[in-house]
C-alpha positions as a Markdown table, in Angstrom:
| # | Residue | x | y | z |
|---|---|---|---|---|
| 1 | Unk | -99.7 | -144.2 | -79.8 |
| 2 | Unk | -102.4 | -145.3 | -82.2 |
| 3 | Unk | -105.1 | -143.2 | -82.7 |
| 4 | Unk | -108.4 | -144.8 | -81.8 |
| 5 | Unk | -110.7 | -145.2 | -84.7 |
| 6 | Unk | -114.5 | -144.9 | -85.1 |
| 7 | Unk | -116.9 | -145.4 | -87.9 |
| 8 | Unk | -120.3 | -143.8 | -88.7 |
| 9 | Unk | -122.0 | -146.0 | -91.7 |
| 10 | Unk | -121.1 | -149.1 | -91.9 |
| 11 | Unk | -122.8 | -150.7 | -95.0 |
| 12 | Unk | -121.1 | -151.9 | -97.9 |
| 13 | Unk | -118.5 | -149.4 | -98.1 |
| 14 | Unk | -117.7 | -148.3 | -94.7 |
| 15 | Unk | -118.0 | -152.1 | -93.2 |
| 16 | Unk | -115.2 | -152.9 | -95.2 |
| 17 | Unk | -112.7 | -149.7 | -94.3 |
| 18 | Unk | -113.5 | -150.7 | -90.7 |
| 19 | Unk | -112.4 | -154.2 | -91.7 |
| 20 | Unk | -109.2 | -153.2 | -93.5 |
| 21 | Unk | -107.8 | -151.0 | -90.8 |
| 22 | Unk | -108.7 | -153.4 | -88.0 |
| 23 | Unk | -106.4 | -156.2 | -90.0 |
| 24 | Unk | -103.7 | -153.4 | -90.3 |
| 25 | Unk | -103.5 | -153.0 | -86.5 |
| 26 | Unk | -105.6 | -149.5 | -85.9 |
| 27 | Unk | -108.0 | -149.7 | -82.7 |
| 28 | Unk | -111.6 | -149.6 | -84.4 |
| 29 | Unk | -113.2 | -149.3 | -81.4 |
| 30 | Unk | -116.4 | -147.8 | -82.2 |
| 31 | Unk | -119.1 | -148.1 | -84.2 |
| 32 | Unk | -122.1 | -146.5 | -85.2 |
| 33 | Unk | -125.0 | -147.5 | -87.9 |
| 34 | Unk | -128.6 | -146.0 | -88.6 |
| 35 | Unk | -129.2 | -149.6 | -89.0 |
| 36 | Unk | -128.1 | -151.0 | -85.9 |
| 37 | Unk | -128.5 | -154.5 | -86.9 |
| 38 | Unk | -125.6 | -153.9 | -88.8 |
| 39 | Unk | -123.4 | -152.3 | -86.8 |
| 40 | Unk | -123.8 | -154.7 | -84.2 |
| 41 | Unk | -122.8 | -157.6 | -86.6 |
| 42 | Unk | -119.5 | -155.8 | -87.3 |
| 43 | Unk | -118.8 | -154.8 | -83.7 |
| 44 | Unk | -119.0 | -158.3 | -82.8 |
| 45 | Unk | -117.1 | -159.1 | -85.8 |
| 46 | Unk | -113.8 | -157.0 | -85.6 |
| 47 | Unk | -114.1 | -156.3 | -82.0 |
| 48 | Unk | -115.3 | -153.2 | -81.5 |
| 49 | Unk | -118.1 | -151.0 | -79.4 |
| 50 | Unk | -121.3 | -150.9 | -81.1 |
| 51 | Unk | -122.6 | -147.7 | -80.0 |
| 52 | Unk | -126.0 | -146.9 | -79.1 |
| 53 | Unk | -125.8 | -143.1 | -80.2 |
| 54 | Unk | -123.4 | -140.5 | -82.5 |
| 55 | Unk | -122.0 | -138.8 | -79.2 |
| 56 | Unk | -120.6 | -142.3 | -77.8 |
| 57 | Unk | -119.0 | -143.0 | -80.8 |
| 58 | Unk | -117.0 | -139.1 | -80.7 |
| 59 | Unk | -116.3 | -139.9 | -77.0 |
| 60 | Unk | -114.7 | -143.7 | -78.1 |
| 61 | Unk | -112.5 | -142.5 | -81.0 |
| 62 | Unk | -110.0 | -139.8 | -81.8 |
| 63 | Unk | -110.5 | -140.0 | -85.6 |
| 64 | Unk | -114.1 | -140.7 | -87.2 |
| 65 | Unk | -114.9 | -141.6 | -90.9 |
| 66 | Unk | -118.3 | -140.8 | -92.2 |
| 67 | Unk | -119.6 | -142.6 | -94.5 |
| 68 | Unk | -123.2 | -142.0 | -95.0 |
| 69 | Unk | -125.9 | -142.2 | -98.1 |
| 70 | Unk | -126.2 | -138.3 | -99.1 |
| 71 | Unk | -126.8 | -134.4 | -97.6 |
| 72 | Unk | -129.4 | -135.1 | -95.2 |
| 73 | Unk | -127.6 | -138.0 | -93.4 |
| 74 | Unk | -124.8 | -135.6 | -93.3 |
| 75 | Unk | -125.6 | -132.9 | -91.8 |
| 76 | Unk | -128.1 | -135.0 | -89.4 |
| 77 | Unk | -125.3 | -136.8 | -87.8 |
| 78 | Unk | -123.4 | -133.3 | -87.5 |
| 79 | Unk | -126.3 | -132.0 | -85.5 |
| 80 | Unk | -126.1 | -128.5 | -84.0 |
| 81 | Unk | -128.6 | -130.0 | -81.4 |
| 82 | Unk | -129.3 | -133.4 | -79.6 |
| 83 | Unk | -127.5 | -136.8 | -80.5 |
| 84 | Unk | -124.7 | -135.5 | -82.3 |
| 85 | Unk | -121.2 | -136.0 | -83.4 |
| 86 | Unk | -119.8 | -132.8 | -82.1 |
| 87 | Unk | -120.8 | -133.3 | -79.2 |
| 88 | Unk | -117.6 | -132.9 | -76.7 |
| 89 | Unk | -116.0 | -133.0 | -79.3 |
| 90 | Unk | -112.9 | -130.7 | -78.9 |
| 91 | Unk | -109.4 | -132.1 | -81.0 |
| 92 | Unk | -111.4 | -134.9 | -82.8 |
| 93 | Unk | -110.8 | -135.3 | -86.4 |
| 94 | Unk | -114.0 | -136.3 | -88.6 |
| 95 | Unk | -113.1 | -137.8 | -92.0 |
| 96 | Unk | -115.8 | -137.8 | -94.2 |
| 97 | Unk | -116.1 | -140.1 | -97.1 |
| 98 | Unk | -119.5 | -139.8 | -98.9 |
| 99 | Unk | -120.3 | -138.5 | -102.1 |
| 100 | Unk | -122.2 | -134.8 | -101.6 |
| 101 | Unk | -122.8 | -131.6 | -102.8 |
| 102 | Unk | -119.4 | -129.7 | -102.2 |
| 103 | Unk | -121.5 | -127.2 | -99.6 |
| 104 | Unk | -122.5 | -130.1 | -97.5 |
| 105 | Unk | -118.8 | -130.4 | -96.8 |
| 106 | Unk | -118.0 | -126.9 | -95.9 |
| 107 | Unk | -121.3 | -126.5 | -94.1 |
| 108 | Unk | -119.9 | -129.4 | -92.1 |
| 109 | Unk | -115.9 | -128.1 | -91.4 |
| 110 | Unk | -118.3 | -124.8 | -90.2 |
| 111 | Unk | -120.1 | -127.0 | -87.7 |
| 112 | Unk | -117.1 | -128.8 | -86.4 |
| 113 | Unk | -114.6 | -126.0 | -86.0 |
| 114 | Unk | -117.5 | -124.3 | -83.8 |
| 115 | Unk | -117.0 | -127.8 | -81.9 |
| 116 | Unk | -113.2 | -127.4 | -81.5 |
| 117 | Unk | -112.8 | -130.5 | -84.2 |
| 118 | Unk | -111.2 | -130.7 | -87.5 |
| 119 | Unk | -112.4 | -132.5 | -90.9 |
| 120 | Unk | -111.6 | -133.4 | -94.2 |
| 121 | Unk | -113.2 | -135.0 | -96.9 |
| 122 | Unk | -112.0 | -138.1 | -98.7 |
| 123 | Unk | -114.1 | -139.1 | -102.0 |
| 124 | Unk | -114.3 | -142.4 | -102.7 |
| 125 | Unk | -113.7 | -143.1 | -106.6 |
| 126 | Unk | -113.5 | -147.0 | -105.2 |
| 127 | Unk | -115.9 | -150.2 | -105.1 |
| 128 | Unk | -116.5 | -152.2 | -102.5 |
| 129 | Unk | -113.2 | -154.7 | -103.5 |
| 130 | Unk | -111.3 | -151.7 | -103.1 |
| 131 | Unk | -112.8 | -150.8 | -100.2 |
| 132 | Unk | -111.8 | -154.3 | -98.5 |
| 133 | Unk | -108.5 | -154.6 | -99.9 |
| 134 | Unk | -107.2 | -150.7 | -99.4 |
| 135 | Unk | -106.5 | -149.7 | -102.8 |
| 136 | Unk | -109.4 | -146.8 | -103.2 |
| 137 | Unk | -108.6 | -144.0 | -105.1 |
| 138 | Unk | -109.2 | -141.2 | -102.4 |
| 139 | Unk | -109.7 | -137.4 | -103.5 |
| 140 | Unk | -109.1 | -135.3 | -99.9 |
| 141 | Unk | -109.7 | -131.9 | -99.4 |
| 142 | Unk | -109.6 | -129.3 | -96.0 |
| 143 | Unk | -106.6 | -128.3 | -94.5 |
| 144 | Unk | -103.6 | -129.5 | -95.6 |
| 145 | Unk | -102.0 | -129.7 | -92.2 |
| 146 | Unk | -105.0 | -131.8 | -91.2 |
| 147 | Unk | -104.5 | -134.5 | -94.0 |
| 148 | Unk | -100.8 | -134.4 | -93.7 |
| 149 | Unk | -101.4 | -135.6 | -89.9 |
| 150 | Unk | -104.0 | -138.8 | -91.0 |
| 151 | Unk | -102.1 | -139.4 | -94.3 |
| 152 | Unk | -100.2 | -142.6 | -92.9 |
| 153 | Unk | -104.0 | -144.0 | -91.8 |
| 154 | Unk | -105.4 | -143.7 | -95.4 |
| 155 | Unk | -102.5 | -145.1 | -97.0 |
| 156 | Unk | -103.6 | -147.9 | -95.6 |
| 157 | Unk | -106.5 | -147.4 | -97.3 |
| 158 | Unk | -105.8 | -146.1 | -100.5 |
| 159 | Unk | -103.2 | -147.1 | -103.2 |
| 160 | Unk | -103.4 | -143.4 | -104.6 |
| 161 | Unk | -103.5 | -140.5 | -102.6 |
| 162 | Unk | -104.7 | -137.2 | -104.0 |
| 163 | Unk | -104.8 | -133.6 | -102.0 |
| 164 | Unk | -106.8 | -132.0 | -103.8 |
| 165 | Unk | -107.5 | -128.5 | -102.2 |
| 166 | Unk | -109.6 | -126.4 | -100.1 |
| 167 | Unk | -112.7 | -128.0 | -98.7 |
| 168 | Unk | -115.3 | -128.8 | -101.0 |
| 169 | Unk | -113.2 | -129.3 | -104.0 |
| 170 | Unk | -112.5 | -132.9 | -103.5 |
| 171 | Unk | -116.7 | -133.1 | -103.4 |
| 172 | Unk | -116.2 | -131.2 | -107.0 |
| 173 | Unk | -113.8 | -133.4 | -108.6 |
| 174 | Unk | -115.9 | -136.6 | -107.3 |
| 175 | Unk | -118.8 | -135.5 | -108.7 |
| 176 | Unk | -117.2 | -134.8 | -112.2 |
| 177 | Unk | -115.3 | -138.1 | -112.1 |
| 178 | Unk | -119.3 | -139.6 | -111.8 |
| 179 | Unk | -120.6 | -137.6 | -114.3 |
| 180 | Unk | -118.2 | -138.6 | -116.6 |
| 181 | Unk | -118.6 | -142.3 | -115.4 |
| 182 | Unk | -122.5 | -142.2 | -115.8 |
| 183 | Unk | -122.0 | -140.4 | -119.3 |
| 184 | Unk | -119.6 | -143.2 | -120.4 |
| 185 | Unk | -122.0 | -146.0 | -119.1 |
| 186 | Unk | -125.1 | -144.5 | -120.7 |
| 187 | Unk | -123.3 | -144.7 | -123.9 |
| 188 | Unk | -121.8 | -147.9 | -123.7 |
| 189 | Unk | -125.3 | -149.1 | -123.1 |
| 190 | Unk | -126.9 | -147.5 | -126.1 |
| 191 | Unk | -124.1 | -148.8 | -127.6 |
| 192 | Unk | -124.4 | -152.2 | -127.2 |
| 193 | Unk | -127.6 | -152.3 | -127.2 |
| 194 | Unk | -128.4 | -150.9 | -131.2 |
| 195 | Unk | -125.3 | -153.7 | -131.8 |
| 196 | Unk | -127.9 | -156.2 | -130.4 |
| 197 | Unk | -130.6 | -154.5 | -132.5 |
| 198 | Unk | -128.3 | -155.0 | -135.2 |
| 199 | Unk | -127.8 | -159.2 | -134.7 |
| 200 | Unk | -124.1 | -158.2 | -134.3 |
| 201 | Unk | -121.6 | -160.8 | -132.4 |
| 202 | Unk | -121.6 | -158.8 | -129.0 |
| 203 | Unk | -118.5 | -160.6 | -127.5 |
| 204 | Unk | -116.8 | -159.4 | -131.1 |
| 205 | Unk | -118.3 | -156.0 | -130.7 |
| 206 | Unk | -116.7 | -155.3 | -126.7 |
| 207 | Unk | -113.5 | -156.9 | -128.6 |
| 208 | Unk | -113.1 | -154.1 | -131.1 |
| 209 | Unk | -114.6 | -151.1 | -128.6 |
| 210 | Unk | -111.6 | -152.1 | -126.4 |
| 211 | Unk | -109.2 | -151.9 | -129.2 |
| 212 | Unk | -110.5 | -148.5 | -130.8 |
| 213 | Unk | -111.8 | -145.2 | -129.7 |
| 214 | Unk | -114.6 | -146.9 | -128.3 |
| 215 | Unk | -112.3 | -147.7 | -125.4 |
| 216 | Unk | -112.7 | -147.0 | -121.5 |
| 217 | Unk | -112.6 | -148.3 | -118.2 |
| 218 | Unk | -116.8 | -148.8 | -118.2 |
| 219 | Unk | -116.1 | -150.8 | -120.7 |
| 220 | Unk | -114.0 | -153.5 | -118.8 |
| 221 | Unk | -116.2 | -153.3 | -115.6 |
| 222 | Unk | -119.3 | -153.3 | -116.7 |
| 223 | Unk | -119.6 | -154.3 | -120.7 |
| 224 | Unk | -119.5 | -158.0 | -120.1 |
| 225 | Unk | -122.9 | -157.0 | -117.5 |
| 226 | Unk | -124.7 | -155.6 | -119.4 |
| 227 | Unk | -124.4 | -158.1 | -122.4 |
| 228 | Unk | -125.4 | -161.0 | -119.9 |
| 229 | Unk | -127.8 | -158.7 | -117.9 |
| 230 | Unk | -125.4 | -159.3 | -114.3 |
| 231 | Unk | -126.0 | -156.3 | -112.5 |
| 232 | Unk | -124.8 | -157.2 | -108.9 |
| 233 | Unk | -125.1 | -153.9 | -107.3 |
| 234 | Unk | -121.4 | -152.5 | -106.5 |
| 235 | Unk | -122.1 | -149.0 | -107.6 |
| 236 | Unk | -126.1 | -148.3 | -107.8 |
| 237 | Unk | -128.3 | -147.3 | -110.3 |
| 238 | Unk | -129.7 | -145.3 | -107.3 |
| 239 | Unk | -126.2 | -143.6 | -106.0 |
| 240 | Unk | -125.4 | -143.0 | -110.5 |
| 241 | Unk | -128.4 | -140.5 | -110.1 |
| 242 | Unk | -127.9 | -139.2 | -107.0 |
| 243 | Unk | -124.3 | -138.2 | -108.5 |
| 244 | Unk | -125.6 | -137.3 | -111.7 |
| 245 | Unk | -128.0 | -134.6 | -110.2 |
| 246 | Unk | -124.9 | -132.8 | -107.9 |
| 247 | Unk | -122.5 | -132.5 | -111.0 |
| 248 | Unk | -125.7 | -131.2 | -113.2 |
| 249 | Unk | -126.7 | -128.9 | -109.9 |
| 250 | Unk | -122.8 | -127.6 | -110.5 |
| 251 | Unk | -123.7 | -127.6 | -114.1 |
| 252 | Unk | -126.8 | -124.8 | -113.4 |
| 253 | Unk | -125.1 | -123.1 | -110.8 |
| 254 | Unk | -122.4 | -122.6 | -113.4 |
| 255 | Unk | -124.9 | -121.3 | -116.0 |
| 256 | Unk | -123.4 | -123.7 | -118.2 |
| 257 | Unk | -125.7 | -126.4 | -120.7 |
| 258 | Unk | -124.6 | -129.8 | -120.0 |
| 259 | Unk | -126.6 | -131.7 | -122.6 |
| 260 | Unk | -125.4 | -135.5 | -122.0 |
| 261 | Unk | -125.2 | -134.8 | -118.5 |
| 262 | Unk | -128.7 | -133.8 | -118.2 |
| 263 | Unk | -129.8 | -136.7 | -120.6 |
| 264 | Unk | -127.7 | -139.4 | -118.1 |
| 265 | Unk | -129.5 | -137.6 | -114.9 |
| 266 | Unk | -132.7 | -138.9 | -116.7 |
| 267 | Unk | -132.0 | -142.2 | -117.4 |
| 268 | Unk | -130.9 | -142.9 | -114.0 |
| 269 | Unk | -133.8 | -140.9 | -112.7 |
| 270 | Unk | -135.7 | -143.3 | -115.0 |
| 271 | Unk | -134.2 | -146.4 | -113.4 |
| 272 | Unk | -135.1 | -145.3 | -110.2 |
| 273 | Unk | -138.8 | -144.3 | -110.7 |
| 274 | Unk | -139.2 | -148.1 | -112.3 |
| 275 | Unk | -138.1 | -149.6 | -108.9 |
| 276 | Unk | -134.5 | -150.6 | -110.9 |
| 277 | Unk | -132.5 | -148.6 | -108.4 |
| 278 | Unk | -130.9 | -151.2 | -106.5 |
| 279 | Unk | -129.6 | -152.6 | -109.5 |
| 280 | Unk | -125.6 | -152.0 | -110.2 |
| 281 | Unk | -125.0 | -149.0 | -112.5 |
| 282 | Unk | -124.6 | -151.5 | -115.4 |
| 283 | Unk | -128.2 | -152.0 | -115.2 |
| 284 | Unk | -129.2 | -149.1 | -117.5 |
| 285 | Unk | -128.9 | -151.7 | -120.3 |
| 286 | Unk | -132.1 | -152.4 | -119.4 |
| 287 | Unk | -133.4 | -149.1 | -120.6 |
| 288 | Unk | -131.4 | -150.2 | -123.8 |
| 289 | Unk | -131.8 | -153.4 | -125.1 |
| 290 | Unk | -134.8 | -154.1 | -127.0 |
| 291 | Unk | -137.1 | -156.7 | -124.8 |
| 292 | Unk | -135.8 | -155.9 | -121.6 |
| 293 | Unk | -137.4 | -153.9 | -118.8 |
| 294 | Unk | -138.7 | -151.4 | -120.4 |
């Protein structure tokens, strides 16, 4: 029988999981948004239960993905006390998708094995396309009996499935893969923007970057952005330095000096603080290019 489904955050992300899955056939039956506007949109859209609180949407599904904005929403909707996830919630499974610091995660597994439920995380290191279409990149940690047991449900999500370990080191790996990420966009924009300085042909220059050293995936998604200034949010400044502070938080904890990825915390810091978080990632070109934003 086909486990029913439930989601907890449903913006741009988790809307379109709960999309995919319903057009694969799983019962999304519930689901839950701090924003209920939008959870009420999608309810009505794939057919599901929008539910007025966290414990309806435990007591509607059998598996439940998180996928909320950072710590505090975490552990908020894993409440020890009042509306909460874990309430009755004895032989659920809580899958939980956002991109936190790797204690959130066990503090979490803690609270739900006190429940009688079992979690894993799956990291995202996905946009929303991927998102809608099931071909994220998912990074899963927890038990490995657990994620052997859900793994036909996030294949339909994911076109590359990695176990990565105990829980917690999925959250590691993530925020490593968007450190490097923010690193690689930071320089790509100084990049391109001392060619600019320089009067150089910038459709020439992202040429011969992609054909040297020069070279990565940034490049392809967001080069062309930044040279036209199209910065369509899909992965925000706003979420870049949210990441960038847990991997540098790692750094410190470490006792190891992370010089670029302390510099790329502060630019993305800097977007932020001039009201350019919403903007897509890309967008630090505008801390860049001479006569732009600032």
């Amino acid at each position: 029988m086909s486990p029913k489904i439930g989601f907890v955050g449903v913006g741009r992300m988790g809307g379109n999981m709960a999309r995919r899955l319903n057009e694969c056939g799983f019962a999304v039956t519930a689901i839950y948004d701090a924003h209920a506007a939008s959870a009420r949109e999608l309810a009505v859209e794939i057919g599901a239960k929008c539910c007025p609180t966290l414990a309806e949407v435990t007591a509607s599904a059998d598996i439940i993905f998180t996928v909320v904005t950072d710590d505090p929403a975490q552990l908020a909707v894993f409440a020890g006390a009042g509306d909460s996830l874990l309430r009755a919630a004895t032989g659920k499974i809580f899958i939980n998708c956002a991109t936190l610091t790797p204690k959130i995660h066990v503090e979490v597994e803690r609270r739900a094995a006190l429940a009688g439920a079992l979690t894993l995380e799956a990291c995202m290191a996905s946009s929303i396309p991927q998102a809608r279409n099931g071909t994220l990149y998912l990074m899963c940690a927890g038990e490995q009996s657990t994620f052997e047991r859900v793994k036909p449900l996030l294949e339909k999500l994911s076109s590359a499935l990695r176990y990565i370990g105990p829980t917690g080191s999925a959250a590691q790996v993530k925020a490593l893969v968007n450190q490097v990420m923010n690193c690689n966009t930071a320089a790509l924009a100084e990049g391109l923007g001392l060619g600019q300085a320089l009067g150089l042909n910038l459709d020439v220059l992202r040429e011969v970057f992609s054909q040297t050293g020069a070279n990565s995936q940034v490049l392809k998604t967001d080069g062309e952005d930044m040279q036209h200034r199209a910065h369509d949010c899909y992965f925000s400044a706003a979420h870049a330095a949210k990441d960038s502070g847990i991997a540098y938080r790692l750094a410190l904890d470490c006792q190891l000096n992370l010089p670029l990825a302390k510099a790329t915390k502060e630019q993305y810091d800097r977007m932020v603080a001039l009201g350019l978080g919403g903007l897509d990632k890309s967008g630090i070109a505008e801390l860049t290019f001479k006569g732009r934003t600032a």
